[in-house]
N, C-alpha and C positions, 0 to 999 in steps of 0.2 A: 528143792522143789518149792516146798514155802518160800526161801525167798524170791523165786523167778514171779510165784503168784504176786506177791506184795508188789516187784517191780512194776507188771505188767497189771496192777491196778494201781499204780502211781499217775494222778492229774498231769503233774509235771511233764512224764513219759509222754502222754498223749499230745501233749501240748506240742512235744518236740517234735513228735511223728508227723501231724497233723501240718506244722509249721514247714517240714524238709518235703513233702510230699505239695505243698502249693509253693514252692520255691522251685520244685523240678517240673513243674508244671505250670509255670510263669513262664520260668525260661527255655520251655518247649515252645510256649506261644510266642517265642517273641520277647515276652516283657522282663523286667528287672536288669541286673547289669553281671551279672556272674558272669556267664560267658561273652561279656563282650570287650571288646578293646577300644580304646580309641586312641591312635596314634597321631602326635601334632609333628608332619616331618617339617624337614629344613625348607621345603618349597610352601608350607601352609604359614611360618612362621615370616618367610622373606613376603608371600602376598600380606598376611597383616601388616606388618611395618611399612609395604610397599602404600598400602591404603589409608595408613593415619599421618605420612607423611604428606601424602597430596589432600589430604583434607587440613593438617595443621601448618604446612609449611617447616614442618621439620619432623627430625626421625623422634621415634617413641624412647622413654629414660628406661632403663631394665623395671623400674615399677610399675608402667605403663604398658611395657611390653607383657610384664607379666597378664597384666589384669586383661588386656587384649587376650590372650591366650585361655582366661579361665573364664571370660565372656564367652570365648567361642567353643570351650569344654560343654558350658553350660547349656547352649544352646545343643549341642551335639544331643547331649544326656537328653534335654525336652522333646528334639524332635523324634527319638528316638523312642523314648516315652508315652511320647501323645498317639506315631504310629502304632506300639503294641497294642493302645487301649481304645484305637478305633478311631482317636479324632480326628482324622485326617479325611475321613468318610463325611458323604453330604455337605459338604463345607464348601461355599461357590467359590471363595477367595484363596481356598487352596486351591482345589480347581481350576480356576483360570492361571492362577502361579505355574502350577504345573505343566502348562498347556501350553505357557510362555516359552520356560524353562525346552518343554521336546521338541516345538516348533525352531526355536534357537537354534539347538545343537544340531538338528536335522537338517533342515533348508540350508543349504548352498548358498551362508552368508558372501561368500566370496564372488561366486558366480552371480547372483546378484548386486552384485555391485560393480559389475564389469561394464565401461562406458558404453552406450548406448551407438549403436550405429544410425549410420544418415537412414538406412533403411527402416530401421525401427523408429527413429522422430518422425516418418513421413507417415510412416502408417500410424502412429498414434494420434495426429494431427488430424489426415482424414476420418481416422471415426471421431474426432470430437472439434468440429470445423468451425463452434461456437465456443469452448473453453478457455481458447484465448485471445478474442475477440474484444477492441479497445472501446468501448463506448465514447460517442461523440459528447464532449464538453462545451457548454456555452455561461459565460459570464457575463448579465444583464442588467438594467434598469425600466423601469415601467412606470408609465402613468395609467390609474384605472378611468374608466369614465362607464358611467351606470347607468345601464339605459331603465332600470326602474325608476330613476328619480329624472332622465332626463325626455324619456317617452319617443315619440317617432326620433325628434333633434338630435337622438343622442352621437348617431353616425355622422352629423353634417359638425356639430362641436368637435368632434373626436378629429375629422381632418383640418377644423381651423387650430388646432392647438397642436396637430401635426405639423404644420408649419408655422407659427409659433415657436415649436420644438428647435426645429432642424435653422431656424433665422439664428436660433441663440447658442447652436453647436452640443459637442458634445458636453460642455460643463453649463448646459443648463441648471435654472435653480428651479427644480420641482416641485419642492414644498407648496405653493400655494396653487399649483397648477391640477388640474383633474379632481376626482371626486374623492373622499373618505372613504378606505379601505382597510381593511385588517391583514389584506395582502402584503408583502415584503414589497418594498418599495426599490430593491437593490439582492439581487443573490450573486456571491461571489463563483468564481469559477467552478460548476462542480456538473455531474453528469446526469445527463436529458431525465433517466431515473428524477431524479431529487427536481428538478425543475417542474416534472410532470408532479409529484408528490404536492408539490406549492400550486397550482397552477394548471393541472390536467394534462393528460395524454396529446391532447390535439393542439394545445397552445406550445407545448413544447416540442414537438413535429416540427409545427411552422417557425417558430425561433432557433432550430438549428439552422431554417435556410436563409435566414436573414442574413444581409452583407455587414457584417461587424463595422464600426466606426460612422453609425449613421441611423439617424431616427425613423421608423418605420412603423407601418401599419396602416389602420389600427388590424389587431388580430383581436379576431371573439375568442372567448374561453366560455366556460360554464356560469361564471360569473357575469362576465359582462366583455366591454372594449377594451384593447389596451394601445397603447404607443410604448413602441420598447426601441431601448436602443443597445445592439450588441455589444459590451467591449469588445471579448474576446470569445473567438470559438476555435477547440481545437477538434479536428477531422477525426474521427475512431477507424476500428478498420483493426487489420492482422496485422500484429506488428513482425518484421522481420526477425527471422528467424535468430539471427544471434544474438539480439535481445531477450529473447524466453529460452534460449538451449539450456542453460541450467536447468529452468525448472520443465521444461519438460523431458531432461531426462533423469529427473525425479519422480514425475510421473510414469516413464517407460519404466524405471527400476521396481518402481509398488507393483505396477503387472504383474512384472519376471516372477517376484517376492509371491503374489498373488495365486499364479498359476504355479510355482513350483510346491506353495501351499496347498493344494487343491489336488494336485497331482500325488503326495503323499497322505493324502486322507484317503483318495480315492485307494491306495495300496491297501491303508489301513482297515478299511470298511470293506475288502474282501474278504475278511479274517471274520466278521461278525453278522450276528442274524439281528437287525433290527426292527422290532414291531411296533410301530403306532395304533394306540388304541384309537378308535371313535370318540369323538367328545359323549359322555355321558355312559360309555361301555364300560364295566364291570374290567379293573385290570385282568390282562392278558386273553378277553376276549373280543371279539372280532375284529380283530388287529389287519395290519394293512400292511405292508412292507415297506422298511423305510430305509430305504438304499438312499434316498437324498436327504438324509439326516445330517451330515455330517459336510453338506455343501457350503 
């Protein structure tokens, strides 16, 4: 009996008690590695090698296979680790990882990605009747002429140097001709966009309609007069259809992908009661339902 007393006031004892009682109670939660296994089969080993071969262009040496193998132990043990001890909670970038990872395995990668029928490019086409639509290109030249420096004259100068212009052809020498500007004196082929950006909406209107190969005008802009002469303009417009088939049935395919997403949230968000608080409401008070959370 004395000596059960002495055991049972031994530090030591306690320490041990103490110690196997938060070991069975770690790995009830979850945590530590007693009960667990991790097994590397012949299929975990063939994807490693399968992976360092197409990243190095050749197979792994048995040293390198090893270290592959106890990278991916180690990883095992952390992730496993980190979820007993919660870090996997509130974390956006696991989160969205995981979100990746169910939405993958879930959706019908295969069934999205089954070729697109004529009837699905026509109806994607009519709801988006401007998506791919060619903007008209014009490649120019310009003389300015400024009616602040040249006052009422400036329209009657602007037509004698319009023909001036058109006597000496397309390879006129412009330099000394018309007024100082800060304006491009020359924009290469590029669309009414970027013409309008240099030059304004309304001047670039009117120079798509000009007959390319021929000195015209003058057309006003914001600025002032111009004499322009079109190289080249190419027509915008739809382009035929088996020119964009590719990519629009890469856009029919993101729908499918889209709506079959959409479709299993909707499963998922039957399962759950979601409530939106108020902005400035006290959590979990006068909450709103939020059945489009997850839209």
């Amino acid at each position: 009996m004395t000596f059960l007393k002495r055991l049972l006031s031994e530090p030591l004892l306690h320490f041990l008690l103490l110690g196997g009682l938060l070991f069975l109670f770690f790995s009830w939660q979850g945590g530590g590695t007693g009960n667990h296994r991790i097994v590397i089969t012949g299929g975990l080993i063939n994807h490693l090698t399968t992976g360092f071969t197409r990243a190095w262009q050749r197979p792994p040496t048995d040293a390198e296979l090893k270290g592959l193998i106890d990278d991916y132990v180690k990883d095992e043990i952390a992730a496993r680790e980190a979820v007993a001890m919660g870090l996997d909670r509130d974390d956006t970038v696991i989160r969205r990882r995981l979100r990746q990872k169910l939405e993958f395995l879930l959706v019908d990668e295969a069934g999205a990605a089954v070729p697109s029928t004529d009837a699905e490019i026509k109806a994607w086409m009519d709801r988006h009747p401007d998506a791919l639509r060619v903007e008209t290109e014009v490649a120019l030249r310009q003389v300015y002429v400024n009616p602040d420096r040249r006052g009422n004259a400036a329209r009657a100068d602007a037509e004698k140097l319009l023909a001036q212009l058109r006597a000496a052809g397309p390879d006129a020498a412009t330099d000394r001709m018309g007024d100082a500007t800060m304006l491009p004196p020359e924009l290469p082929l590029a669309p009414l966009r970027e013409v309008a950006r240099a030059f304004g909406q309304d001047f670039a209107e009117r120079a798509a309609k000009l007959e390319p190969g021929q000195w015209s005008g003058p057309i006003e802009s914001s600025y002032g007069l111009h004499l322009v002469f079109v190289r080249e303009r190419v027509a915008g417009g739809t382009p035929e259809l088996a020119a964009v088939r590719p990519l629009v049935e890469r856009e029919v395919q993101a729908e499918r992908r889209k709506t079959q997403l959409q479709a299993l949230y909707d499963r998922f968000l039957a399962n759950y009661a979601v409530t939106v608080d108020k902005p400035g409401a006290p959590p979990g008070k006068a909450g709103v339902p939020g059945g489009s959370a997850a839209k």
